[in-house]
C-alpha positions, 0 to 999 in steps of 0.5 A: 173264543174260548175264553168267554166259555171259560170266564162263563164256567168259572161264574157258574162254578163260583154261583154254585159254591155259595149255594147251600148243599141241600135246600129247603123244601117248601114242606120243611119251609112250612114246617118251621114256620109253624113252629115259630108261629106255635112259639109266638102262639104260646108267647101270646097266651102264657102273656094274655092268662096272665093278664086275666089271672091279674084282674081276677075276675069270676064273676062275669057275663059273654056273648059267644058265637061258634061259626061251625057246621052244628045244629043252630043251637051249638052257635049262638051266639049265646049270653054265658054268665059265670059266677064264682068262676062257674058257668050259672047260665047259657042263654040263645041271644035270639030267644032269651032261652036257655041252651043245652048246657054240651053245645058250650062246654068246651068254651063256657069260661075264660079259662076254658078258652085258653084250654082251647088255645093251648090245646091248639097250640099242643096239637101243632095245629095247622092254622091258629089266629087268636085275638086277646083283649089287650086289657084284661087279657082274655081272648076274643077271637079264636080260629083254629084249623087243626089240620088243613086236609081235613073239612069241617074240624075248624073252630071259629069262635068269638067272644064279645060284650065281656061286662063283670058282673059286681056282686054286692 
């Protein structure tokens, strides 16, 4: 009778070994997993700035399109022509007109997209999905959650309809 006691113990002592000492909890669990995706995040845009760098292209023309909780205006989507590596116009897709200049300047180049993304990336934010054209490198997506707890400071942006522009 004993001995199925015994053998059951001696089981759960030997279980109870191998276990580590302290686990994990969900929140360090989540943690490190944030931290593996910021490495991978900061791979992924030191790869793809690169790439645009490479092409060398500053004269260029986006449509971008900010899904925010803004004034119509600050969505878009919007056609912005850089020249010189300059933003030269930022014009609604919807009525051919000009916007106020503010809604976009955070994202009225390539390379103020990236400022976005590392900026992102240096603040740990929360969730960070980035798209990147696997060709010239700049990014065509971007959807950033800074901080799960908080509504509404989400960034939703996207860029298509890239065409350089030749100057003759």
């Amino acid at each position: 009778m004993r001995l199925p006691i015994i053998i059951s113990a001696t089981l759960l002592l030997s279980l109870g070994l191998n276990l580590p000492a302290m686990s994990e909890t969900s929140a360090e669990k989540a943690q490190c997993q944030r931290q593996t995706n910021n490495n991978l995040n900061f791979r992924r845009l030191r790869f793809n700035s690169r790439l645009w760098d490479q092409a060398n292209i500053s004269n260029y023309r986006i449509t971008v399109s900010n899904s925010c909780f803004c004034i119509p205006d600050a969505r878009g989507p919007v056609v912005i022509e850089v020249r010189n590596g300059r933003t030269a116009s930022i014009t609604s897709v919807a009525t051919g007109k000009p916007i106020n200049p503010q809604f976009f300047e955070k994202y009225n180049t390539i390379p103020k997209l990236f400022n976005v993304i590392q900026d992102a990336i240096n603040r740990k934010a929360y969730s960070l999905d980035v798209r990147y054209n696997a060709k010239l490198g700049y990014p065509t997506q971007i959807n950033i959650d800074y901080d799960s707890q908080i509504a509404d400071e989400e960034i939703y942006l996207t860029i298509e309809n890239f065409q350089e522009i030749k100057i003759r």
